[in-house]
TORTORLUM-769046 format. One record per atom (N, C-alpha, C): residue number from 1; residue in one letter; atom name; x, y, z. Coordinates in steps of 0.02 Angstrom, whole numbers, plus 50000, padded with zeros to 5 digits. Each point is the difference from the previous one (the first is absolute). Example, Ala and Ser with C-alpha at 12.3 -4.5 7.8 and 13.67 -1.06 7.14 Angstrom:
2
{resi 1; resn A; name N; u 50660; v 49716; w 50390}
{resi 1; resn A; name CA; u 49955; v 50059; w 50000}
{resi 1; resn A; name C; u 50045; v 50060; w 50000}
{resi 2; resn S; name N; u 49982; v 50053; w 49964}
{resi 2; resn S; name CA; u 50042; v 50059; w 50003}
{resi 2; resn S; name C; u 49961; v 50055; w 50037}
//
This chain:
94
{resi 1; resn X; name N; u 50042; v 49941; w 50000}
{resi 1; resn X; name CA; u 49958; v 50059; w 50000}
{resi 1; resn X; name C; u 50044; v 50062; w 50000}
{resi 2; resn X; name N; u 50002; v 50045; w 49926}
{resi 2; resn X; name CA; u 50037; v 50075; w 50033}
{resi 2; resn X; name C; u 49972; v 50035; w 50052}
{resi 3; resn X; name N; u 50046; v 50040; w 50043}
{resi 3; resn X; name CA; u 50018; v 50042; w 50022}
{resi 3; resn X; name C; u 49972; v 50081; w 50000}
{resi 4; resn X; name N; u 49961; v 50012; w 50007}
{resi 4; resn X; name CA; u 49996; v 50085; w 49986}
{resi 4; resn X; name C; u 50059; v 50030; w 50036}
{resi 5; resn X; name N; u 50029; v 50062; w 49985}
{resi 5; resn X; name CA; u 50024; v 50040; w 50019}
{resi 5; resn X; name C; u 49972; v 50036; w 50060}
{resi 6; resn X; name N; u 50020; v 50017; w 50051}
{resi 6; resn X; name CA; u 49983; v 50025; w 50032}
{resi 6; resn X; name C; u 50005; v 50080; w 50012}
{resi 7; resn X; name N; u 49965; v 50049; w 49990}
{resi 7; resn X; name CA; u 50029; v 50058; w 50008}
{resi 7; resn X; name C; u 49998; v 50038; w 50056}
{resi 8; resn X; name N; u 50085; v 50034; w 50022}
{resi 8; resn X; name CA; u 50002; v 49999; w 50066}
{resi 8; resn X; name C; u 49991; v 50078; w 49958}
{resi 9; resn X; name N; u 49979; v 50060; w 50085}
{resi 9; resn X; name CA; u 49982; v 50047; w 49982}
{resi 9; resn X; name C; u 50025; v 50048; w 50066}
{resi 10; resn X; name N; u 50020; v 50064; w 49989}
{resi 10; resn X; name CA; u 50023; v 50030; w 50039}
{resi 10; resn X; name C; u 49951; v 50076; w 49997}
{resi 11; resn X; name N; u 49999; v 50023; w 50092}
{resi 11; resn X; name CA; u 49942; v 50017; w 49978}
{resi 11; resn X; name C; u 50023; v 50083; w 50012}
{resi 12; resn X; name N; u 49983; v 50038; w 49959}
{resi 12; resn X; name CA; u 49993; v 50080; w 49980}
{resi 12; resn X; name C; u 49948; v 50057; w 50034}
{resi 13; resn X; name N; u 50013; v 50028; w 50026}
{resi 13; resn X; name CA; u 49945; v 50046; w 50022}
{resi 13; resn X; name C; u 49990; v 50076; w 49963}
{resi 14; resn X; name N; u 49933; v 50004; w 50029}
{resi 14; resn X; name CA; u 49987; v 50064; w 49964}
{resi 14; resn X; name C; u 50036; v 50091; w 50020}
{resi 15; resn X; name N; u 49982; v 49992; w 50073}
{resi 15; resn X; name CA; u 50067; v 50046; w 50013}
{resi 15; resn X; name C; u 50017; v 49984; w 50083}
{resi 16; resn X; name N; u 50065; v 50014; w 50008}
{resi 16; resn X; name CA; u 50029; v 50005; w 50075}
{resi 16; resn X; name C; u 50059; v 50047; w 49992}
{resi 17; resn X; name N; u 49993; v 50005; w 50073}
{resi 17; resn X; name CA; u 50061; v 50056; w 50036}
{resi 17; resn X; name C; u 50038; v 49953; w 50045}
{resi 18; resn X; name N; u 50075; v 49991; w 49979}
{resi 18; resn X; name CA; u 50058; v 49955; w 50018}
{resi 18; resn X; name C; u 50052; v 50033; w 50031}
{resi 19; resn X; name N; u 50029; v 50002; w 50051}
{resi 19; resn X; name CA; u 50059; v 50054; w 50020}
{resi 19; resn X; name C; u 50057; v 49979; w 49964}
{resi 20; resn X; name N; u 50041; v 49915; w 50009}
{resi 20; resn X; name CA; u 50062; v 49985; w 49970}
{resi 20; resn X; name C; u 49998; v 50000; w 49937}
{resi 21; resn X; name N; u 49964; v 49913; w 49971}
{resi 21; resn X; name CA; u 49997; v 49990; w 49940}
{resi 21; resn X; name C; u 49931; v 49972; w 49984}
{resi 22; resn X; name N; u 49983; v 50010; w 49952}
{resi 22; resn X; name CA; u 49930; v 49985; w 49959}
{resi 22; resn X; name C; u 50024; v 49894; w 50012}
{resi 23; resn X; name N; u 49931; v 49986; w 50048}
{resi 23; resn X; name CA; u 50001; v 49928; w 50021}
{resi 23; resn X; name C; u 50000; v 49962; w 49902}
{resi 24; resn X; name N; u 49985; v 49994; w 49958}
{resi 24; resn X; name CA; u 50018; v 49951; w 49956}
{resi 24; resn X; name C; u 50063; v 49994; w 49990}
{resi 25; resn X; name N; u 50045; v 50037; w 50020}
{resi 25; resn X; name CA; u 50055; v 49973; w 49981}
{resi 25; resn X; name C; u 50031; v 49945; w 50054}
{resi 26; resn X; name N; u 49975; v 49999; w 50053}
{resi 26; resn X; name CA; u 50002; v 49951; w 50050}
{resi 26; resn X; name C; u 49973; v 49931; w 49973}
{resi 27; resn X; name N; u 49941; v 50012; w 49973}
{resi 27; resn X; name CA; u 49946; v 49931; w 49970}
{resi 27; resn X; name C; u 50037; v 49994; w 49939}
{resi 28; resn X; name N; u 50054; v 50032; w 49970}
{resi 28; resn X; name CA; u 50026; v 49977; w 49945}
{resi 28; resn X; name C; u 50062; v 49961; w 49990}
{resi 29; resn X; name N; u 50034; v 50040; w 50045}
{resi 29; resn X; name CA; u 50068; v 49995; w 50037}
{resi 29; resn X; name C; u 50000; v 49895; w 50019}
{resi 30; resn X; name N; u 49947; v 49986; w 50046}
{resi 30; resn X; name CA; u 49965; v 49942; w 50015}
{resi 30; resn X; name C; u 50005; v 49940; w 49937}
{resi 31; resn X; name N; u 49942; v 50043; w 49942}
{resi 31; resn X; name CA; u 49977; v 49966; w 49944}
{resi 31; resn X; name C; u 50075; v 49998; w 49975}
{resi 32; resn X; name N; u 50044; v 50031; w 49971}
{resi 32; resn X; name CA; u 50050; v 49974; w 49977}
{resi 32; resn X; name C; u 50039; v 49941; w 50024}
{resi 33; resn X; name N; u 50020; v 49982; w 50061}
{resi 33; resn X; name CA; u 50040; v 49980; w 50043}
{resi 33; resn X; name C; u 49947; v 49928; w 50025}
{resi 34; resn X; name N; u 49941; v 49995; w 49991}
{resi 34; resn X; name CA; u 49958; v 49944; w 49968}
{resi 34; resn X; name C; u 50012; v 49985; w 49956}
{resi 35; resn X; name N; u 50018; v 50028; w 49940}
{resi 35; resn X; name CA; u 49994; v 49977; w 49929}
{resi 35; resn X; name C; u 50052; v 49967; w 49996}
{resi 36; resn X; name N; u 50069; v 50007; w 50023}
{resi 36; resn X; name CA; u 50063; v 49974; w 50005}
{resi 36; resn X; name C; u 50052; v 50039; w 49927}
{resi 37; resn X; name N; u 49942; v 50051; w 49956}
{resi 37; resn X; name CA; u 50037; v 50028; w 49968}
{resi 37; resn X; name C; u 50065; v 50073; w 50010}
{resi 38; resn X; name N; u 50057; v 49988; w 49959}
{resi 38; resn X; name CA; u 50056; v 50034; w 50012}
{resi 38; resn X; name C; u 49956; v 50078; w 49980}
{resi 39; resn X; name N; u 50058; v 50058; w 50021}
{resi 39; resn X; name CA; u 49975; v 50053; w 49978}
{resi 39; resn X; name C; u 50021; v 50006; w 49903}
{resi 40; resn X; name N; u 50039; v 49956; w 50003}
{resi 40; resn X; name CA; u 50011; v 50020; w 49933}
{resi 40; resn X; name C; u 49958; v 49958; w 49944}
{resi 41; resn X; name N; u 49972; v 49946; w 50022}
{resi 41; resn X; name CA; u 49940; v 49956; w 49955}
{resi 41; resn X; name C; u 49938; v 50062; w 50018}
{resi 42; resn X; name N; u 50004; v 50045; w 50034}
{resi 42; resn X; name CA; u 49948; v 50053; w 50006}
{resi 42; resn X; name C; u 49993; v 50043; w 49970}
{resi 43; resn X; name N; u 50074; v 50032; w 50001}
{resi 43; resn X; name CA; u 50008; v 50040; w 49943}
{resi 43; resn X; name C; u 50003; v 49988; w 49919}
{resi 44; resn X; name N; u 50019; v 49927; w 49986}
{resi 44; resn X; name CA; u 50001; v 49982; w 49960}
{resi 44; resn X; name C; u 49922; v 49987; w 49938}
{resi 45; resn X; name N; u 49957; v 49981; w 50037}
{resi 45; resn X; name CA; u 49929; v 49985; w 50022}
{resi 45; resn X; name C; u 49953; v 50072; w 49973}
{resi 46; resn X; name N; u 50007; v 50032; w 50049}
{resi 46; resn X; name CA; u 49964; v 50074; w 50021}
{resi 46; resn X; name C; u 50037; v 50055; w 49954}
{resi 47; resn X; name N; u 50053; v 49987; w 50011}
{resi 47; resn X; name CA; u 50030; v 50077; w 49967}
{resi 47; resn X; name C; u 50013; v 50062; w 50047}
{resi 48; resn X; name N; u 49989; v 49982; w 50092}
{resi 48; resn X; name CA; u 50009; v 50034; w 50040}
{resi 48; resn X; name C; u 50078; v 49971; w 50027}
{resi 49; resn X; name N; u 50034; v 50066; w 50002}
{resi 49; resn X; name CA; u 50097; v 49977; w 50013}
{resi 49; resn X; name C; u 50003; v 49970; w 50068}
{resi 50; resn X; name N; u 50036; v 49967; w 50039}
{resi 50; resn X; name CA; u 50041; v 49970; w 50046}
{resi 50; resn X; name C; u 50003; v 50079; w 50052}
{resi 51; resn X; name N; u 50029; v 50044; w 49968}
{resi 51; resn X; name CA; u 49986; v 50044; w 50045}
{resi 51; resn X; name C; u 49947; v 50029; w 50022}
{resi 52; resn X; name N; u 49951; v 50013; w 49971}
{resi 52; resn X; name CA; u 49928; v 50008; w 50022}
{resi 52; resn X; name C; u 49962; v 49956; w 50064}
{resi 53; resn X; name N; u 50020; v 49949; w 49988}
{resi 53; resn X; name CA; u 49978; v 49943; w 50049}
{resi 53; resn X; name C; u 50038; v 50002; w 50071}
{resi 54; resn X; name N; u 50084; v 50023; w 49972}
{resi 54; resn X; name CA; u 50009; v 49999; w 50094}
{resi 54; resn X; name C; u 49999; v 50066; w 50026}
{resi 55; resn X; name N; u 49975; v 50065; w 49942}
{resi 55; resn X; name CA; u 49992; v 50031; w 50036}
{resi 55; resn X; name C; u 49912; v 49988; w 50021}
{resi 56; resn X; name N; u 49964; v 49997; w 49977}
{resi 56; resn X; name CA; u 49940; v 49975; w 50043}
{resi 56; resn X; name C; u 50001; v 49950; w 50062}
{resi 57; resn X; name N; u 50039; v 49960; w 50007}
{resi 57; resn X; name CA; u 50011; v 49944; w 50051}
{resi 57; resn X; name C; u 50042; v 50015; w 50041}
{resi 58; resn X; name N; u 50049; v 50016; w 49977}
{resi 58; resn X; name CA; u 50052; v 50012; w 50055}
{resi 58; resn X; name C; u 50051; v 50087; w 50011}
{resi 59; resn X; name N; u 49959; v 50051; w 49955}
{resi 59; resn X; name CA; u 50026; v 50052; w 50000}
{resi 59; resn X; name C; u 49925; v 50033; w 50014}
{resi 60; resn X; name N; u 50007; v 50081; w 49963}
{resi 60; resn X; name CA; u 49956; v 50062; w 50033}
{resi 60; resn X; name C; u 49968; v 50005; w 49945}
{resi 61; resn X; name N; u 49957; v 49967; w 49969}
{resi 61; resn X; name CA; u 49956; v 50009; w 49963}
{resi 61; resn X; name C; u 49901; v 49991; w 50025}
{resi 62; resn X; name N; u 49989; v 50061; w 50029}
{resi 62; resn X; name CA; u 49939; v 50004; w 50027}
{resi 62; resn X; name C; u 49927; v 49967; w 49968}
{resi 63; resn X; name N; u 49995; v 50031; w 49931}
{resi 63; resn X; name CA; u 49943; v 49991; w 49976}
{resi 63; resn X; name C; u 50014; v 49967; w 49918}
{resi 64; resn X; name N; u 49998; v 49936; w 49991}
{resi 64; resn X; name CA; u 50028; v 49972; w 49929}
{resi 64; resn X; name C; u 49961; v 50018; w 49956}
{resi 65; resn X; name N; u 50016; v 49991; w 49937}
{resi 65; resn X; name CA; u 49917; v 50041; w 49934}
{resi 65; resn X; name C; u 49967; v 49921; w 50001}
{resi 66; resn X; name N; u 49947; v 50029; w 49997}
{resi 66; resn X; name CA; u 49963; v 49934; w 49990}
{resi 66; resn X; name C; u 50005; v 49957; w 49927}
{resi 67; resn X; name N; u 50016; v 50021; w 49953}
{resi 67; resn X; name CA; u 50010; v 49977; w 49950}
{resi 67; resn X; name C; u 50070; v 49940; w 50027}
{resi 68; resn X; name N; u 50044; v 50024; w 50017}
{resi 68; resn X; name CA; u 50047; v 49966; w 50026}
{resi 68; resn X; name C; u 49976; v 49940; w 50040}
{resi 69; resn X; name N; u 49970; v 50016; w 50054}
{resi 69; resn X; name CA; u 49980; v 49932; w 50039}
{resi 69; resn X; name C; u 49974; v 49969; w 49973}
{resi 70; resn X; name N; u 49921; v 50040; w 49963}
{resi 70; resn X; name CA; u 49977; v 49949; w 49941}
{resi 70; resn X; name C; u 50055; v 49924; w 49971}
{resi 71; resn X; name N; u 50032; v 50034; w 49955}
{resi 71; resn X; name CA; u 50070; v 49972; w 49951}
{resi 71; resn X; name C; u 50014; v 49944; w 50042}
{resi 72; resn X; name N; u 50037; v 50003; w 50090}
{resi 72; resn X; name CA; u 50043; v 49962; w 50000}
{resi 72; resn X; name C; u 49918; v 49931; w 50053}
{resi 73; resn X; name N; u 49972; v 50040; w 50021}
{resi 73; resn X; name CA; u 49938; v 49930; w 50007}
{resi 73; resn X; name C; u 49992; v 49965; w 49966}
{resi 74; resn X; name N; u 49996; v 50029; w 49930}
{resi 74; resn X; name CA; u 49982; v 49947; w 49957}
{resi 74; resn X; name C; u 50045; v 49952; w 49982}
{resi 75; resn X; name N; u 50046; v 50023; w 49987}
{resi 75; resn X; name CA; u 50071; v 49965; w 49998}
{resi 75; resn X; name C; u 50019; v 49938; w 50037}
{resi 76; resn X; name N; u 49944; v 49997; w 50075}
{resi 76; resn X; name CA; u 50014; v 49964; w 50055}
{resi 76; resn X; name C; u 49940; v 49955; w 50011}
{resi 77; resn X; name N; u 49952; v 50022; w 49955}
{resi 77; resn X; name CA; u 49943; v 49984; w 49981}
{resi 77; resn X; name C; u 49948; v 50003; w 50059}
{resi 78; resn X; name N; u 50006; v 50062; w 50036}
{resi 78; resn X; name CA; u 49968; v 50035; w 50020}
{resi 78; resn X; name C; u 49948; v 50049; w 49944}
{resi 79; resn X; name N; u 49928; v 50019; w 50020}
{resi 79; resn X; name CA; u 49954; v 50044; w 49967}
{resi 79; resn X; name C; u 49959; v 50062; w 50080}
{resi 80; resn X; name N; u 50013; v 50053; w 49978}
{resi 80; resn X; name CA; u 49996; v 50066; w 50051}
{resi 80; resn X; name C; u 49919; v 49992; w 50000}
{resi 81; resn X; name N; u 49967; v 50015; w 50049}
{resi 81; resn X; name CA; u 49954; v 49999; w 50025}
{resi 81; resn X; name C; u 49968; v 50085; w 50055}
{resi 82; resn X; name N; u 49957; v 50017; w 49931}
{resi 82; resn X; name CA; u 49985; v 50079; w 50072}
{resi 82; resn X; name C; u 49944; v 49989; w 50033}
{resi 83; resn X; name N; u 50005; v 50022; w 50051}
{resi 83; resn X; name CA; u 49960; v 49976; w 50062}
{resi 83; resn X; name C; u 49973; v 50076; w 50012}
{resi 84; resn X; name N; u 49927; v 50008; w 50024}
{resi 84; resn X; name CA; u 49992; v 50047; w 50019}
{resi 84; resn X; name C; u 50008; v 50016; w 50062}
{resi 85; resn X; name N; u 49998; v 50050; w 50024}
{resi 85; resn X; name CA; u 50025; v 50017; w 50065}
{resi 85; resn X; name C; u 49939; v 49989; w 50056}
{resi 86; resn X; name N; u 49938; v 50026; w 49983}
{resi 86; resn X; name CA; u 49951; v 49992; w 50034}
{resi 86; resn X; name C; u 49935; v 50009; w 49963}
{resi 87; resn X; name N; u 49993; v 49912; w 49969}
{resi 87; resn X; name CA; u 49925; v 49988; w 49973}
{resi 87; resn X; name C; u 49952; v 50021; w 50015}
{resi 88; resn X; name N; u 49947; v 50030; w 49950}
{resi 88; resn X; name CA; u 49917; v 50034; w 50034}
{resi 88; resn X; name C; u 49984; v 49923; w 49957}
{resi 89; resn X; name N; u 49929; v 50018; w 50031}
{resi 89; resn X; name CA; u 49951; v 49946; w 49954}
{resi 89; resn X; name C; u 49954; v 50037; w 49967}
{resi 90; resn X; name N; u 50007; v 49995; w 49947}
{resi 90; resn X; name CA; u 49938; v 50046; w 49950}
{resi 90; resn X; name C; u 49953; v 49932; w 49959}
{resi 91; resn X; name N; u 49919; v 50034; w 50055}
{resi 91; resn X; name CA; u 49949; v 49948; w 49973}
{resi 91; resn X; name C; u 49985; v 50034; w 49937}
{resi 92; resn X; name N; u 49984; v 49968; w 49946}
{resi 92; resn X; name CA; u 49950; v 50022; w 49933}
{resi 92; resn X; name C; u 49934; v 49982; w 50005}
{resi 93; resn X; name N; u 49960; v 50040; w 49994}
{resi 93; resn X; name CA; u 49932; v 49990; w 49999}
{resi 93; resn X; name C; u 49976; v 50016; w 49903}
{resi 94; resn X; name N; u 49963; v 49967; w 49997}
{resi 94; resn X; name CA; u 49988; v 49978; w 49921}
{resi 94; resn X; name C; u 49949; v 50055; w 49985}
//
C-alpha cells in the first residue's frame, strides 16, 4: 500500500510584538536540525546562502523576509501555515 506524504506545517501568525527574535526562526531553526539537512543542501535547494541561515540561527538577524523562510521550509518539506490571532465566528443567515 503507498504511503501519502505527510505534510508537516509550521505555523505563521497574523501579527505579534517580539522583543529578541521573531519565534519562527526558533520553529525553523528546530525543522532544519529534524530534517538532518546540511546548510549547504539548503542553500543549494532554496537559493537562500549559508550565511543567511546562521545569521538567523545563530547570529542577529531579528525579523527574516518571509519569502526566505517560505524557500527554505519547503526545501525541508515543511508548508507555512497563518493562523489567526484571535478567531470571531461569523454566522450567515441566508
Amino acid at each position: 500500500m503507498p504511503r501519502k506524504n505527510k505534510i508537516r506545517t509550521i505555523r505563521v501568525y497574523k501579527s505579534y510584538n517580539f522583543r529578541d527574535k521573531d519565534p519562527v526562526i526558533d520553529q525553523l531553526r528546530t525543522a532544519v536540525a529534524d530534517s538532518g539537512a546540511s546548510y549547504e543542501d539548503i542553500q543549494a535547494d532554496s537559493g537562500v546562502t549559508t550565511q543567511t541561515l546562521k545569521a538567523w540561527f545563530h547570529g542577529g538577524t531579528r525579523r527574516p523576509q518571509f519569502c526566505t523562510v517560505q524557500a527554505v521550509a519547503r526545501v525541508i518539506g515543511y508548508d507555512l501555515q497563518m493562523v489567526r490571532a484571535s478567531p470571531k465566528v461569523k454566522l450567515l443567515t441566508g
